[in-house]
TORTIZA-381296 format. One record per residue (C-alpha): x, y, z. Coordinates in steps of 0.05 Angstrom, whole numbers, plus 32768, in hexadecimal, padded with zeros to 4 digits. Layout:
BEGIN
+------+------+------+
!    x !    y !    z !
+------+------+------+
!    X !    Y !    Z !
...
+------+------+------+
// end
This chain:
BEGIN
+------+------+------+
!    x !    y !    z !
+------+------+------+
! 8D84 ! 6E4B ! 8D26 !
! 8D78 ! 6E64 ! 8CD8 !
! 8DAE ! 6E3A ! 8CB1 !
! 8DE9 ! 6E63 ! 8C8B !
! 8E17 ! 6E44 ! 8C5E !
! 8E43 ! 6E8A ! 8C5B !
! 8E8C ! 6E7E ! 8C56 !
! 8EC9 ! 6EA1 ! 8C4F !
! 8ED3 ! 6EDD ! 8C1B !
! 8EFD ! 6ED9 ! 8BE6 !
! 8F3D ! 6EED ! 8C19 !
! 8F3C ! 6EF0 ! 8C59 !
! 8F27 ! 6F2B ! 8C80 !
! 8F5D ! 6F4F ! 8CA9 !
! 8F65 ! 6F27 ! 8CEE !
! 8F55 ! 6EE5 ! 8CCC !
! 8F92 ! 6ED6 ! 8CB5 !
! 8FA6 ! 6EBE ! 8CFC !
! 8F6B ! 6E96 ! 8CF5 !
! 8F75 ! 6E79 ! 8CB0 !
! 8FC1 ! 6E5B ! 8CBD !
! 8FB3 ! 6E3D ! 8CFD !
! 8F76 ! 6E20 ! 8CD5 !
! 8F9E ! 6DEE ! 8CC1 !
! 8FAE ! 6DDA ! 8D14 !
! 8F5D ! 6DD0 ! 8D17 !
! 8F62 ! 6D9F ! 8CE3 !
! 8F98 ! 6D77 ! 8CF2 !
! 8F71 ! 6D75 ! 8D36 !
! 8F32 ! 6D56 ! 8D1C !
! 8F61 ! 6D27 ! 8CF8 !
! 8F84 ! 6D12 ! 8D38 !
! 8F51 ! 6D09 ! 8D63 !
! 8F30 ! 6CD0 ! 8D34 !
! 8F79 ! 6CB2 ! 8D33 !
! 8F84 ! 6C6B ! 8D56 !
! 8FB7 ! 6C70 ! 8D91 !
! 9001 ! 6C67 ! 8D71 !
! 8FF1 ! 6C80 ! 8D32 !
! 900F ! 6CBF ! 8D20 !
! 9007 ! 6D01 ! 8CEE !
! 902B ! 6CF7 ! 8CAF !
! 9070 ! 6D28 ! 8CB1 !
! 905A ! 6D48 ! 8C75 !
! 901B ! 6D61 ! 8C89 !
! 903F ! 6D88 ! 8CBA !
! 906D ! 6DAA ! 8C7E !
! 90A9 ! 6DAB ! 8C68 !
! 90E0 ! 6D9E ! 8CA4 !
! 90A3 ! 6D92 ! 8CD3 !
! 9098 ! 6DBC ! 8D0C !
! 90DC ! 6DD9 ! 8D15 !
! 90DF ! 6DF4 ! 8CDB !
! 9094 ! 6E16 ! 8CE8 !
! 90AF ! 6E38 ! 8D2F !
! 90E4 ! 6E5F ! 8D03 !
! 90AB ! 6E85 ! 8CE1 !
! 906A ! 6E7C ! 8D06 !
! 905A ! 6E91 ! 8D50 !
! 9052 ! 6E5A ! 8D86 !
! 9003 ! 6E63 ! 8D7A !
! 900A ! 6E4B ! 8D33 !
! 9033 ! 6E18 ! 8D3B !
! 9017 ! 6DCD ! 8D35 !
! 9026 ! 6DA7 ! 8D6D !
! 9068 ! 6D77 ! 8D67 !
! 9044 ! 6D3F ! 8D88 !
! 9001 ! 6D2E ! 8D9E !
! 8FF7 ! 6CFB ! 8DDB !
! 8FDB ! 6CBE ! 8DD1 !
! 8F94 ! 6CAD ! 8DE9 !
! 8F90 ! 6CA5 ! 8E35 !
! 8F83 ! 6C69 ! 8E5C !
! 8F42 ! 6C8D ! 8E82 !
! 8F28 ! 6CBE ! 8E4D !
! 8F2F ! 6C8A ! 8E18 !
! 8F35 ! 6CC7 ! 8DEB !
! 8F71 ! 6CFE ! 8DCF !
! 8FA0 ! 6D17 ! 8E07 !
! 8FB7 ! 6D64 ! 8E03 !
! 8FCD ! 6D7B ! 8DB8 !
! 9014 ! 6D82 ! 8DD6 !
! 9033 ! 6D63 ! 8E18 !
! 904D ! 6D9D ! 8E2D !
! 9014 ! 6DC9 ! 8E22 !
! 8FF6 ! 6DE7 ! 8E68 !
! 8FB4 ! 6DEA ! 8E81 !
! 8F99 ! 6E34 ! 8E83 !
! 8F94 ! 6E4F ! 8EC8 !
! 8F4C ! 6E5A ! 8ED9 !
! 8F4D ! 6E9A ! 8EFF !
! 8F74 ! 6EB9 ! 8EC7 !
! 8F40 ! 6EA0 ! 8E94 !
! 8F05 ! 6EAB ! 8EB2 !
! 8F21 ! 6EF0 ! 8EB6 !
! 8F24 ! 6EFD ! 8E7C !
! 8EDB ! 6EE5 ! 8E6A !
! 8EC6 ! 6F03 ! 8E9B !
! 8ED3 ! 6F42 ! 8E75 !
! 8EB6 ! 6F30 ! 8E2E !
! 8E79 ! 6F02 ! 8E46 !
! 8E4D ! 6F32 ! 8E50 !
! 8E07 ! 6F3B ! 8E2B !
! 8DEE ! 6F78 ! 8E09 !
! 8DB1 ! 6F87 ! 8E30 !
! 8D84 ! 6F54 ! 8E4E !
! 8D97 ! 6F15 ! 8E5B !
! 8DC9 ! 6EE7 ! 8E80 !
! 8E07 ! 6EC3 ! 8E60 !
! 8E11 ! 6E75 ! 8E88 !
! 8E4F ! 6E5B ! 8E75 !
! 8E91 ! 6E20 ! 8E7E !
! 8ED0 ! 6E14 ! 8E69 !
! 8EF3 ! 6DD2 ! 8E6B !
! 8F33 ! 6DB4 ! 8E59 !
! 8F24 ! 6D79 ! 8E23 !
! 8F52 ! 6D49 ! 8E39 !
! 8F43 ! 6D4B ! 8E89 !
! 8F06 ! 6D6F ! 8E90 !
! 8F24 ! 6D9D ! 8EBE !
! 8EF0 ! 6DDF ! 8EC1 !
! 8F15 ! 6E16 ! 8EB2 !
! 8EDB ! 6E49 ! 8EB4 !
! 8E9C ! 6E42 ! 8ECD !
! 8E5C ! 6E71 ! 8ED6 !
! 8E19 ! 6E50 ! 8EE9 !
! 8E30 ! 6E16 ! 8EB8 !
! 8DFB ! 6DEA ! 8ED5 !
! 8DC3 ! 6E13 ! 8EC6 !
! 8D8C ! 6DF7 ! 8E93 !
! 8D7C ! 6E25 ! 8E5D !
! 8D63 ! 6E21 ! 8E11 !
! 8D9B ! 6E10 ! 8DEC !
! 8D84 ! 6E27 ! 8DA9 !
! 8D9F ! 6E01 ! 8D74 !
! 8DD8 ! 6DE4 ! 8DA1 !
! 8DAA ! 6DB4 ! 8DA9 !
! 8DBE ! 6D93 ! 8D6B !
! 8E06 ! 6D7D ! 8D8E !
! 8DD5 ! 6D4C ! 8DB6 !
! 8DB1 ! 6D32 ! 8D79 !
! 8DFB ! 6D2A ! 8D52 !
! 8E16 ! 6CFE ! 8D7C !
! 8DD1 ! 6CD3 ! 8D8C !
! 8DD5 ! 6CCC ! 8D3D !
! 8E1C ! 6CB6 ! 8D38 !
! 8E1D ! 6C88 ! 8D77 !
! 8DE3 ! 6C63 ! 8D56 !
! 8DE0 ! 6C68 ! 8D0D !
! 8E26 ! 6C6C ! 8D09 !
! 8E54 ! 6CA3 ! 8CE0 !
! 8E53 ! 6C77 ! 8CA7 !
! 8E11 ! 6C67 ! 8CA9 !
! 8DDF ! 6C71 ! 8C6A !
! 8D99 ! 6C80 ! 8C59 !
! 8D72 ! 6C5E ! 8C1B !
! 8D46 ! 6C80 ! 8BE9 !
! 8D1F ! 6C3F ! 8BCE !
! 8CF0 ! 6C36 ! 8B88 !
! 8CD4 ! 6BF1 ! 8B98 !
! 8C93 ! 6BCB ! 8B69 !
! 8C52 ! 6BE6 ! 8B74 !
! 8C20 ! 6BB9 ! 8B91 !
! 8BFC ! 6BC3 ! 8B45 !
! 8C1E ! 6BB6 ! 8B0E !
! 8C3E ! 6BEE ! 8AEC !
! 8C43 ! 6C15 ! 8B30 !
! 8C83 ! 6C2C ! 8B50 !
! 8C87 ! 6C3F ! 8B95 !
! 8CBB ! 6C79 ! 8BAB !
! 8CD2 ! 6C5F ! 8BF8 !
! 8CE9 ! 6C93 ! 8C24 !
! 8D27 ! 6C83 ! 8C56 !
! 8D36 ! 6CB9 ! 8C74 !
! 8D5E ! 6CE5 ! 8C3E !
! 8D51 ! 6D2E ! 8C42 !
! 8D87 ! 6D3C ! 8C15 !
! 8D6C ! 6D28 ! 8BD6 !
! 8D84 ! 6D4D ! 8B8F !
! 8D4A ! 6D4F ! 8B62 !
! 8D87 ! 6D3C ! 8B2E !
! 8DB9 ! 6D08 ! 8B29 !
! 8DDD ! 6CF5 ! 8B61 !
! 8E23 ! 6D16 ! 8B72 !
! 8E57 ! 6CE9 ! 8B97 !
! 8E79 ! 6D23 ! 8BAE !
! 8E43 ! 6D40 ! 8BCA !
! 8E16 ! 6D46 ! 8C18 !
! 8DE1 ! 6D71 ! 8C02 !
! 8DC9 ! 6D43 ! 8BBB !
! 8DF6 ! 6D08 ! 8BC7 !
! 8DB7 ! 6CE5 ! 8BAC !
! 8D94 ! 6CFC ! 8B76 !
! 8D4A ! 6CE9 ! 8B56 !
! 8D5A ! 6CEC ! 8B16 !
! 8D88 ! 6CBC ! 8B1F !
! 8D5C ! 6C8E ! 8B44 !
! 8D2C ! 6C9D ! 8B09 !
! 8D5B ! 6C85 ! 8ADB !
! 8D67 ! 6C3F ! 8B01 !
! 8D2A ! 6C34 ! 8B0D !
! 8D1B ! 6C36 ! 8AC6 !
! 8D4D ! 6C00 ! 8AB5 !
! 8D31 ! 6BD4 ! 8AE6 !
! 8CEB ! 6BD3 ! 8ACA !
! 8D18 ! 6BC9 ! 8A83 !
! 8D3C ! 6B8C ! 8AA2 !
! 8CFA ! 6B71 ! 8AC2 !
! 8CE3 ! 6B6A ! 8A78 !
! 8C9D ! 6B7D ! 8A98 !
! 8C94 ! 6BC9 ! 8A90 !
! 8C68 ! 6BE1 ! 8A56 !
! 8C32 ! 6C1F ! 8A50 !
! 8C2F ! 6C52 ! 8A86 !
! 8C4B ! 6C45 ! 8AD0 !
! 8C38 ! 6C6A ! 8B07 !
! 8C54 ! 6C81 ! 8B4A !
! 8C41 ! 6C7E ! 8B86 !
! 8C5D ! 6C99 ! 8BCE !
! 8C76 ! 6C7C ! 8C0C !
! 8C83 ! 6CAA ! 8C3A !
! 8C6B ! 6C7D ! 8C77 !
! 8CAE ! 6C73 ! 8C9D !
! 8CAD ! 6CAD ! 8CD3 !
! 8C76 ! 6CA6 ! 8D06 !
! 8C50 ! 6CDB ! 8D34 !
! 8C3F ! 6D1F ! 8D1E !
! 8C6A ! 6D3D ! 8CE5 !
! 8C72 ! 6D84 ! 8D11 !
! 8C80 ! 6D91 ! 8D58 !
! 8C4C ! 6DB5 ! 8D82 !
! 8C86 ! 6DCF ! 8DA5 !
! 8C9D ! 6DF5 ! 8D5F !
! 8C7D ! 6E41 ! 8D5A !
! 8C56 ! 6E43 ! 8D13 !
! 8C7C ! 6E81 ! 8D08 !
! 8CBA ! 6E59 ! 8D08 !
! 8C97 ! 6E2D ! 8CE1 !
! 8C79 ! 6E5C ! 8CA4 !
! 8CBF ! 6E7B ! 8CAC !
! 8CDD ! 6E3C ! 8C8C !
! 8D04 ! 6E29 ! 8CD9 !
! 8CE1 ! 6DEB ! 8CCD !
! 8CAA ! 6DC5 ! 8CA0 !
! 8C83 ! 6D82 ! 8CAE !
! 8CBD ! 6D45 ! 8CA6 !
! 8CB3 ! 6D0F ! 8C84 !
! 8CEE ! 6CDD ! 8C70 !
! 8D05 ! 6CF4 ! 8C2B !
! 8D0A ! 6D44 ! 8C12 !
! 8D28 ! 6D67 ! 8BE1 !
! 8D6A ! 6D95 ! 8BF6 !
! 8D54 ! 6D86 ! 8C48 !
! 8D07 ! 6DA5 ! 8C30 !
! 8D1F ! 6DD9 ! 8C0D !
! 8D03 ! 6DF3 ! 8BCF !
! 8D49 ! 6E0E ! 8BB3 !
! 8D8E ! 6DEF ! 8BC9 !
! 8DAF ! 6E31 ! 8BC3 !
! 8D78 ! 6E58 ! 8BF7 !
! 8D7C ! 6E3E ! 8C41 !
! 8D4B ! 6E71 ! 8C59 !
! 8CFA ! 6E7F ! 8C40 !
! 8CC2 ! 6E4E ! 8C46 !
! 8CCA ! 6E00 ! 8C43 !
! 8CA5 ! 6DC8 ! 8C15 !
! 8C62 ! 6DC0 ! 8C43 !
! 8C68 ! 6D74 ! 8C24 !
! 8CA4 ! 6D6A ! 8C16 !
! 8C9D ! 6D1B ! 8C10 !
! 8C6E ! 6D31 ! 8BD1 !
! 8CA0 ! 6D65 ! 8BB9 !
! 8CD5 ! 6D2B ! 8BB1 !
! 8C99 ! 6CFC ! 8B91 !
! 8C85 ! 6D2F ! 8B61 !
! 8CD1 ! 6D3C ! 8B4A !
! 8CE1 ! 6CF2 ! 8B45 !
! 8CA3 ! 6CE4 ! 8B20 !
! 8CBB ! 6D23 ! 8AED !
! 8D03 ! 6CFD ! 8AE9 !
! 8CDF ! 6CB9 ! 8ADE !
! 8CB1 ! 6CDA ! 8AA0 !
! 8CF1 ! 6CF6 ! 8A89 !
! 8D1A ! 6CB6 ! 8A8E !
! 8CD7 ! 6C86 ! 8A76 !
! 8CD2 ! 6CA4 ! 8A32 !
! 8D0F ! 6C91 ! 8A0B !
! 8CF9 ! 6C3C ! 8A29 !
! 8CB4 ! 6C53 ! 8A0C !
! 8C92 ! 6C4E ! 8A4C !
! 8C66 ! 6C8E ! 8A74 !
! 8C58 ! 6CA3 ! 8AAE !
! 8C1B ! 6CB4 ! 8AC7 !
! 8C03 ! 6CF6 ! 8AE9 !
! 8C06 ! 6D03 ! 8B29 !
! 8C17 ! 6CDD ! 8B68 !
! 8BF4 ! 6CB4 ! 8BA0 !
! 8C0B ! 6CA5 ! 8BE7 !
! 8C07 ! 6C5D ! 8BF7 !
! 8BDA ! 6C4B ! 8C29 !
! 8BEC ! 6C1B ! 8C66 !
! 8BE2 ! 6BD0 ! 8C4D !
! 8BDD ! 6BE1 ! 8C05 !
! 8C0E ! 6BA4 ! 8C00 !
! 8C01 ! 6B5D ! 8C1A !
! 8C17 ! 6B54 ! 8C60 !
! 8C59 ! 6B35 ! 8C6B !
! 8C6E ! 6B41 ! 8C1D !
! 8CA9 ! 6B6D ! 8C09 !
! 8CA7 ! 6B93 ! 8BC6 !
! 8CE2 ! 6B8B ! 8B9B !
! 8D16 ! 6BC1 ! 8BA1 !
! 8D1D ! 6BDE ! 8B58 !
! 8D50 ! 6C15 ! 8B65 !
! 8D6E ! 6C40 ! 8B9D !
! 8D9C ! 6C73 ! 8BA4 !
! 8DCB ! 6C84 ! 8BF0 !
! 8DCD ! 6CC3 ! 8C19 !
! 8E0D ! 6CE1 ! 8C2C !
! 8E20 ! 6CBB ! 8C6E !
! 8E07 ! 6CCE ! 8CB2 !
! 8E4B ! 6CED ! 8CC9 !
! 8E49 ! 6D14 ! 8C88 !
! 8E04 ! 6D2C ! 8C8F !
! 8E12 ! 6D3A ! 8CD8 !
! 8E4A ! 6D68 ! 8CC3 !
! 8E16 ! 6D8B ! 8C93 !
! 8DE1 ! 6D97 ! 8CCC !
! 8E20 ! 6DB3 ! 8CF9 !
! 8E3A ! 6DE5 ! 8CC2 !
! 8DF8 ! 6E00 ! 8CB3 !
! 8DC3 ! 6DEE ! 8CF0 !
! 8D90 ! 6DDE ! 8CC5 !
! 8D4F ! 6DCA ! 8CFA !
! 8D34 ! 6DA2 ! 8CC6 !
! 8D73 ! 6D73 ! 8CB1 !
! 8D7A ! 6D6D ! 8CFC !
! 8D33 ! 6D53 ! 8D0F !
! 8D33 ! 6D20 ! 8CE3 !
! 8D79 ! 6D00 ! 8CF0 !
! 8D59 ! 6CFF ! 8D33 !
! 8D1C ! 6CDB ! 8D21 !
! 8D4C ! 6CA7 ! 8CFD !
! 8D6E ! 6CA0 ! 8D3E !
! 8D34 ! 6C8F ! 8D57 !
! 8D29 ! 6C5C ! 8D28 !
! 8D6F ! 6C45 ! 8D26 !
! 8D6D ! 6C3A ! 8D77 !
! 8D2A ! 6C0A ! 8D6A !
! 8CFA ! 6C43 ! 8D7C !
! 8CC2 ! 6C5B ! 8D46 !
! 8CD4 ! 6C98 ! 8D26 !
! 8CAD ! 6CCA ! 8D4A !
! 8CC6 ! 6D11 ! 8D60 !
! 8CB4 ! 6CFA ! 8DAB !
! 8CDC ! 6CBC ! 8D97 !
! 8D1C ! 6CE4 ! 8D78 !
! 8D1B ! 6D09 ! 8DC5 !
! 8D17 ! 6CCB ! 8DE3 !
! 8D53 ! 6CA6 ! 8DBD !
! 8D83 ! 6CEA ! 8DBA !
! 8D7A ! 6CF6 ! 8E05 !
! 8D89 ! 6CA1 ! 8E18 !
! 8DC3 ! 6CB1 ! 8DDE !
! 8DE0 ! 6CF0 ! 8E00 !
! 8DD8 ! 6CC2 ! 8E45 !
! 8E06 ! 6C8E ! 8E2B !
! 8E31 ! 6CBE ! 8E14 !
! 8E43 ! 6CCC ! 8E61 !
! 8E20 ! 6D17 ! 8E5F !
! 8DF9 ! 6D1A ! 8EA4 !
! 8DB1 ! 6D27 ! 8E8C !
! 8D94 ! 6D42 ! 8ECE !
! 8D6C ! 6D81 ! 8EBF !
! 8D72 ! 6D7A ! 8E6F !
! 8D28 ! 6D81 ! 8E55 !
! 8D22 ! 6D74 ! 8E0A !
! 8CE0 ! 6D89 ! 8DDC !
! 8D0D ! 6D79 ! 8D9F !
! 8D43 ! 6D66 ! 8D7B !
! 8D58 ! 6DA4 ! 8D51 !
! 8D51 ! 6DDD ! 8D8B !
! 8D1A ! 6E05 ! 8D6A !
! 8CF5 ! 6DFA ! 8DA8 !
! 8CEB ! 6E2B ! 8DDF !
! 8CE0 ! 6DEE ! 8E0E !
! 8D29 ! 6DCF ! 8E08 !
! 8D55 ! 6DDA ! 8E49 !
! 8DA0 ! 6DC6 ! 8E3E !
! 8DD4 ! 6DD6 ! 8E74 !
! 8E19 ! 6DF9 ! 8E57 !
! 8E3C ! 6DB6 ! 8E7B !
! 8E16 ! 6D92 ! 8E58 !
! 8E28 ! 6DA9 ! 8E15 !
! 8E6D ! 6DA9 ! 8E27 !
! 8E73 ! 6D65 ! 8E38 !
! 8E4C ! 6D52 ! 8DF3 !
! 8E86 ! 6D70 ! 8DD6 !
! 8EB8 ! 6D58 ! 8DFF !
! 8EA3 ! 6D11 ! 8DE6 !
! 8EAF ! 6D26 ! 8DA6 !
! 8EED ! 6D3C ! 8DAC !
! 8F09 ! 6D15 ! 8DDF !
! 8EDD ! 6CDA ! 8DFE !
! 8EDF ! 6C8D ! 8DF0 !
! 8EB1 ! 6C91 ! 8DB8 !
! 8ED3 ! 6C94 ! 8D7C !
! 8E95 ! 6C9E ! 8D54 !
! 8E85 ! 6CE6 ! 8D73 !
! 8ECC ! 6CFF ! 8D4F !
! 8EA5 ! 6D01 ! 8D0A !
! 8E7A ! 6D3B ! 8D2A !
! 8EB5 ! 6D64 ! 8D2E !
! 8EC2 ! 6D7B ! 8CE5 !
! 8E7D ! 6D94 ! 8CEC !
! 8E84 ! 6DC8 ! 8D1C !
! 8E89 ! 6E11 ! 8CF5 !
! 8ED0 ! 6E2E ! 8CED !
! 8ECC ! 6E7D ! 8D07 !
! 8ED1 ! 6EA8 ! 8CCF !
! 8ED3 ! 6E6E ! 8CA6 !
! 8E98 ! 6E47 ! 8CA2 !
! 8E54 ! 6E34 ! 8CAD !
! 8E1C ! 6E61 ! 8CD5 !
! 8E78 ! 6E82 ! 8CF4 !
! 8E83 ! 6E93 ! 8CAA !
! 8E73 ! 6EDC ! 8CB2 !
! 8E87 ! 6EE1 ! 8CFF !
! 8EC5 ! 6EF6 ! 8D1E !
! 8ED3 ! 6F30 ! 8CF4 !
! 8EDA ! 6F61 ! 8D2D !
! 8F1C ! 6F6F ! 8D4C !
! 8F06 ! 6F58 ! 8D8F !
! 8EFB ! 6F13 ! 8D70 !
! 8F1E ! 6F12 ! 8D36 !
! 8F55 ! 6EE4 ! 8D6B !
! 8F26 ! 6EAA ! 8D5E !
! 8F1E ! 6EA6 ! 8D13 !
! 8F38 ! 6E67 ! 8CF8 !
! 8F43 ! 6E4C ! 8D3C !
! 8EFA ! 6E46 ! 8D60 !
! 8ED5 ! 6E0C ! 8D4B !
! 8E88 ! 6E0D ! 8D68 !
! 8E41 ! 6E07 ! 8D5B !
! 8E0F ! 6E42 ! 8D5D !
! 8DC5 ! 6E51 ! 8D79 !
! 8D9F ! 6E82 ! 8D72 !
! 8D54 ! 6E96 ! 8D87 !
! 8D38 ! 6ED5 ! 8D8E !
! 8D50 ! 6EE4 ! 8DD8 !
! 8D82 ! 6E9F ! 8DD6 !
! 8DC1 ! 6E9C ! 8DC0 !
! 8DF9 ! 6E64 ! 8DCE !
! 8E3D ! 6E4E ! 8DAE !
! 8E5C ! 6E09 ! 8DC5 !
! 8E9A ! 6DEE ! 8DAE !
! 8EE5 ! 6DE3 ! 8DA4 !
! 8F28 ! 6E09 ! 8DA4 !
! 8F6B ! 6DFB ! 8DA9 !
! 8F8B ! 6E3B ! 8DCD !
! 8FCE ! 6E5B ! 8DC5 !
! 8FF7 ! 6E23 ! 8DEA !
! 8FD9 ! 6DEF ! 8DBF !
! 8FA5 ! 6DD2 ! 8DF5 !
! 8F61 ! 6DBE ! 8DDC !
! 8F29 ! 6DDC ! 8E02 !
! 8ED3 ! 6DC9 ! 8E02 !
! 8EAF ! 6E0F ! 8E0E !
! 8E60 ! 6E1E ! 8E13 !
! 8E4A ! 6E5F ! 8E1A !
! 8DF9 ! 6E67 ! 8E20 !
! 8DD1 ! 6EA9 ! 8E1E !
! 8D80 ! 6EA9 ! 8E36 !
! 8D5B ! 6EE6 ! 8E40 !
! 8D7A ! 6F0D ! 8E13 !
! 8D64 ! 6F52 ! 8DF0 !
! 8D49 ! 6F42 ! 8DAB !
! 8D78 ! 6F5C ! 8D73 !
! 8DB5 ! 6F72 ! 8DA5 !
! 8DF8 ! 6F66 ! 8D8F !
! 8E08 ! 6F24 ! 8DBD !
! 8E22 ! 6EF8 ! 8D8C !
! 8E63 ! 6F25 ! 8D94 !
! 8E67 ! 6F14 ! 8DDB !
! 8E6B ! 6ECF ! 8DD2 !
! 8E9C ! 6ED6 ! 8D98 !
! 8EC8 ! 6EFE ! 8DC2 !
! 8EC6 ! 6ECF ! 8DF3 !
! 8ED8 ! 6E93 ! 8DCC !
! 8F11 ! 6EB8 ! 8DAE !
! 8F2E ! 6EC6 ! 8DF3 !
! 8F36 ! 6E7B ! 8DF6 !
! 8F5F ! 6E73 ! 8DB2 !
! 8F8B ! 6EA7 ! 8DC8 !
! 8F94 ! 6E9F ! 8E10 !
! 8FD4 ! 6E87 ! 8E30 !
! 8FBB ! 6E91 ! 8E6E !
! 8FEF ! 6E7D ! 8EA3 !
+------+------+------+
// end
């Protein structure tokens, strides 16, 4: 559950560099399955001489597939990675998990293998049994998020008039993402930045030919409805910094430094983002002889006169929602997730409660086609003890990602941390045992104190893309099962198992 942005070292650590080639397989993957039917890879991404010339110095298991099928008439999504490439034989599989799925003390490991393009189980052990997912349960809440607000989708940071003259109000739409600076294009984390929304806001008022003296700010915070924390959330979580009270705008996703994704959170961090704007604005008033005055209010509910609509003065655009989904993926940051669930919520005509985000991920994860019987949901992030997600049921969230009709879902799949690469996998699959799986295992991670899970994607040795869940309750506090499941996915990256 605590986010990590660790990534690779400097080189890569011996047994990555299996990893690290056939990285570039993954990504020609994620590429492919958002392709169109008929429309095929460029011959120069595939290098020089294309994939013939690649057999002559890379094994079979490096080698990017010379075709991939087209989308299939019943899946509506990518067929295998090559035609020829077999299914894995189940008995010899689930042998071979068998042997590496096993926990380190307490506990029980529930688990399923499927292949992507027909479903088939491969490997299955109690894979309908509900259990707390951990933060798996943000693969629920990423698709609800792109099926309604769309990968491309946006979220507004508004300054609008004041209902006194002189006043300001800073309008909160959902952006958690907020740079206390100027904005970066290039960026997720600070795509929109206060100081440049300071700075326009101020020419505005200029253009208006209206703003003279002092102007003051005020705070509208009111879009997100309910209470701001969960009762199902443990206040230790909660002092730990696992989560803080959400409101719809934040600096760095409630973070008090960018660079630090651990430690206590912003208590208010609505007025954390007021109180930095309204620093920006004094800084950007002065040279139009204007200044700003101390402090800032909250606007109370029908402070404006019903029906009217202030004037917009400035705003500045999040990263978009696939982008931002990537971001929660990589790093499984509870709060980041919560609130793109609340804006579901919203999104799906539903007020943006945390009962209301539940509501509209679980009628999302429905419509994706993932049978819902037994699923119980207390949130949206997985911080809560009270979640119950089968391991079939996370599989087939990802196995709409990769593979199902909607073509929305494939934006999710860049998000999913690389082993040994990226994300909260950066520093994983080290060991020898898993060391198969670097480069090549693509899947989110969860982790409470006796919970662990990892769900994802790999394409194994014969180039056939496989969904994987593997889900761990009851286990011994502090033993080394995180191993377990690495092994375990790494079995699937390098099994040809006929």
């Amino acid at each position: 559950m605590k986010p990590s942005t660790s990534a690779a070292g400097t080189g890569p650590a011996p047994g990555r560099l299996r990893g690290i080639l056939a990285l570039l397989l993954q990504t020609l993957l994620v590429v492919a399955v958002a392709l169109p039917a008929g429309i095929a890879i460029a011959p120069a991404l595939l290098g020089p001489g294309g994939p013939s010339d690649a057999s002559q110095t890379t094994p079979p298991w490096q080698q990017v597939p010379a075709t991939l099928s087209a989308p299939g008439p019943d899946s509506g999504g990518i067929g295998p990675l090559r035609d020829t490439a077999p299914v894995p034989a189940g008995a010899a599989l689930a042998a071979k998990l068998n042997e590496t799925l096993k926990t380190d003390g307490g506990g029980t490991f529930t688990g399923i293998v499927q292949d992507a393009a027909t479903g088939q189980v491969l490997f299955d052990r109690a894979a309908d049994e509900a259990r707390v997912p951990a933060s798996n349960m943000k693969l629920l809440t990423a698709g609800a998020a792109l099926r309604v607000l769309g990968p491309d989708g946006r979220f507004s940071t508004r300054v609008v008039a004041g209902p006194t003259p002189g006043s300001v109000v800073l309008t909160g739409g959902g952006d958690v993402l907020l740079a206390a600076g100027e904005s970066d294009p290039g960026a997720v984390l600070g795509r929109a930045g206060l100081a440049t929304l300071a700075q326009a806001t101020v020419r505005a008022l200029q253009n208006d030919g209206g703003a003279t003296g002092t102007l003051s700010v005020l705070l509208d915070d009111s879009l997100f409805s309910g209470p701001a924390l969960s009762q199902a959330w443990s206040p230790e979580d909660v002092a730990a910094g696992e989560m803080a009270p959400l409101y719809p705008l934040a600096l760095n996703s409630a973070r008090f430094d960018p660079a630090k994704t651990t430690g206590p959170r912003p208590q208010d961090a609505a007025m954390t983002a007021a109180e930095a704007f309204a620093a920006k604005l004094t800084e950007a008033a002065a040279p139009a002889g204007l200044s700003v005055a101390p402090g800032v209010a909250r606007v109370r509910p029908g402070a404006s006169p019903e029906g009217a609509r202030p004037k917009v003065l400035a705003e500045v655009q999040s990263a978009t929602v696939g982008e931002q989904v990537d971001l929660m993926l990589q790093t499984s940051d509870n709060y980041l997730a919560e609130v793109m669930g609340r804006m579901t919520a919203l999104g799906a005509g539903r007020p943006g409660s945390g009962d209301d985000a539940v509501a509209a991920v679980l009628q999302q994860v429905q419509d994706m086609g993932v049978p819902t019987e037994g699923l119980r949901a207390a949130d949206v992030s997985g911080l809560a003890l009270a979640n119950r997600v089968s391991a079939r049921q996370l599989t087939d969230a990802v196995r709409a990602m990769t593979s199902g009709a909607d073509t929305r879902l494939r934006a999710a799949l860049a998000g999913f941390p690389v082993a040994g690469l990226t994300g909260t996998l950066g520093d994983r699959y080290t060991e020898a045992a898993s060391a198969a799986g670097a480069g090549l295992v693509r899947a989110k991670t969860g982790t409470l104190n006796t919970v662990i899970a990892l769900s994802g994607y790999v394409v194994d040795a014969d180039g056939r893309l496989l969904v994987f869940s593997f889900v761990g309750n009851g286990l011994t506090p502090g033993a080394a099962n995180k191993a377990a499941l690495d092994r375990s996915a790494a079995v699937l990256a390098g099994c040809g198992c006929h």
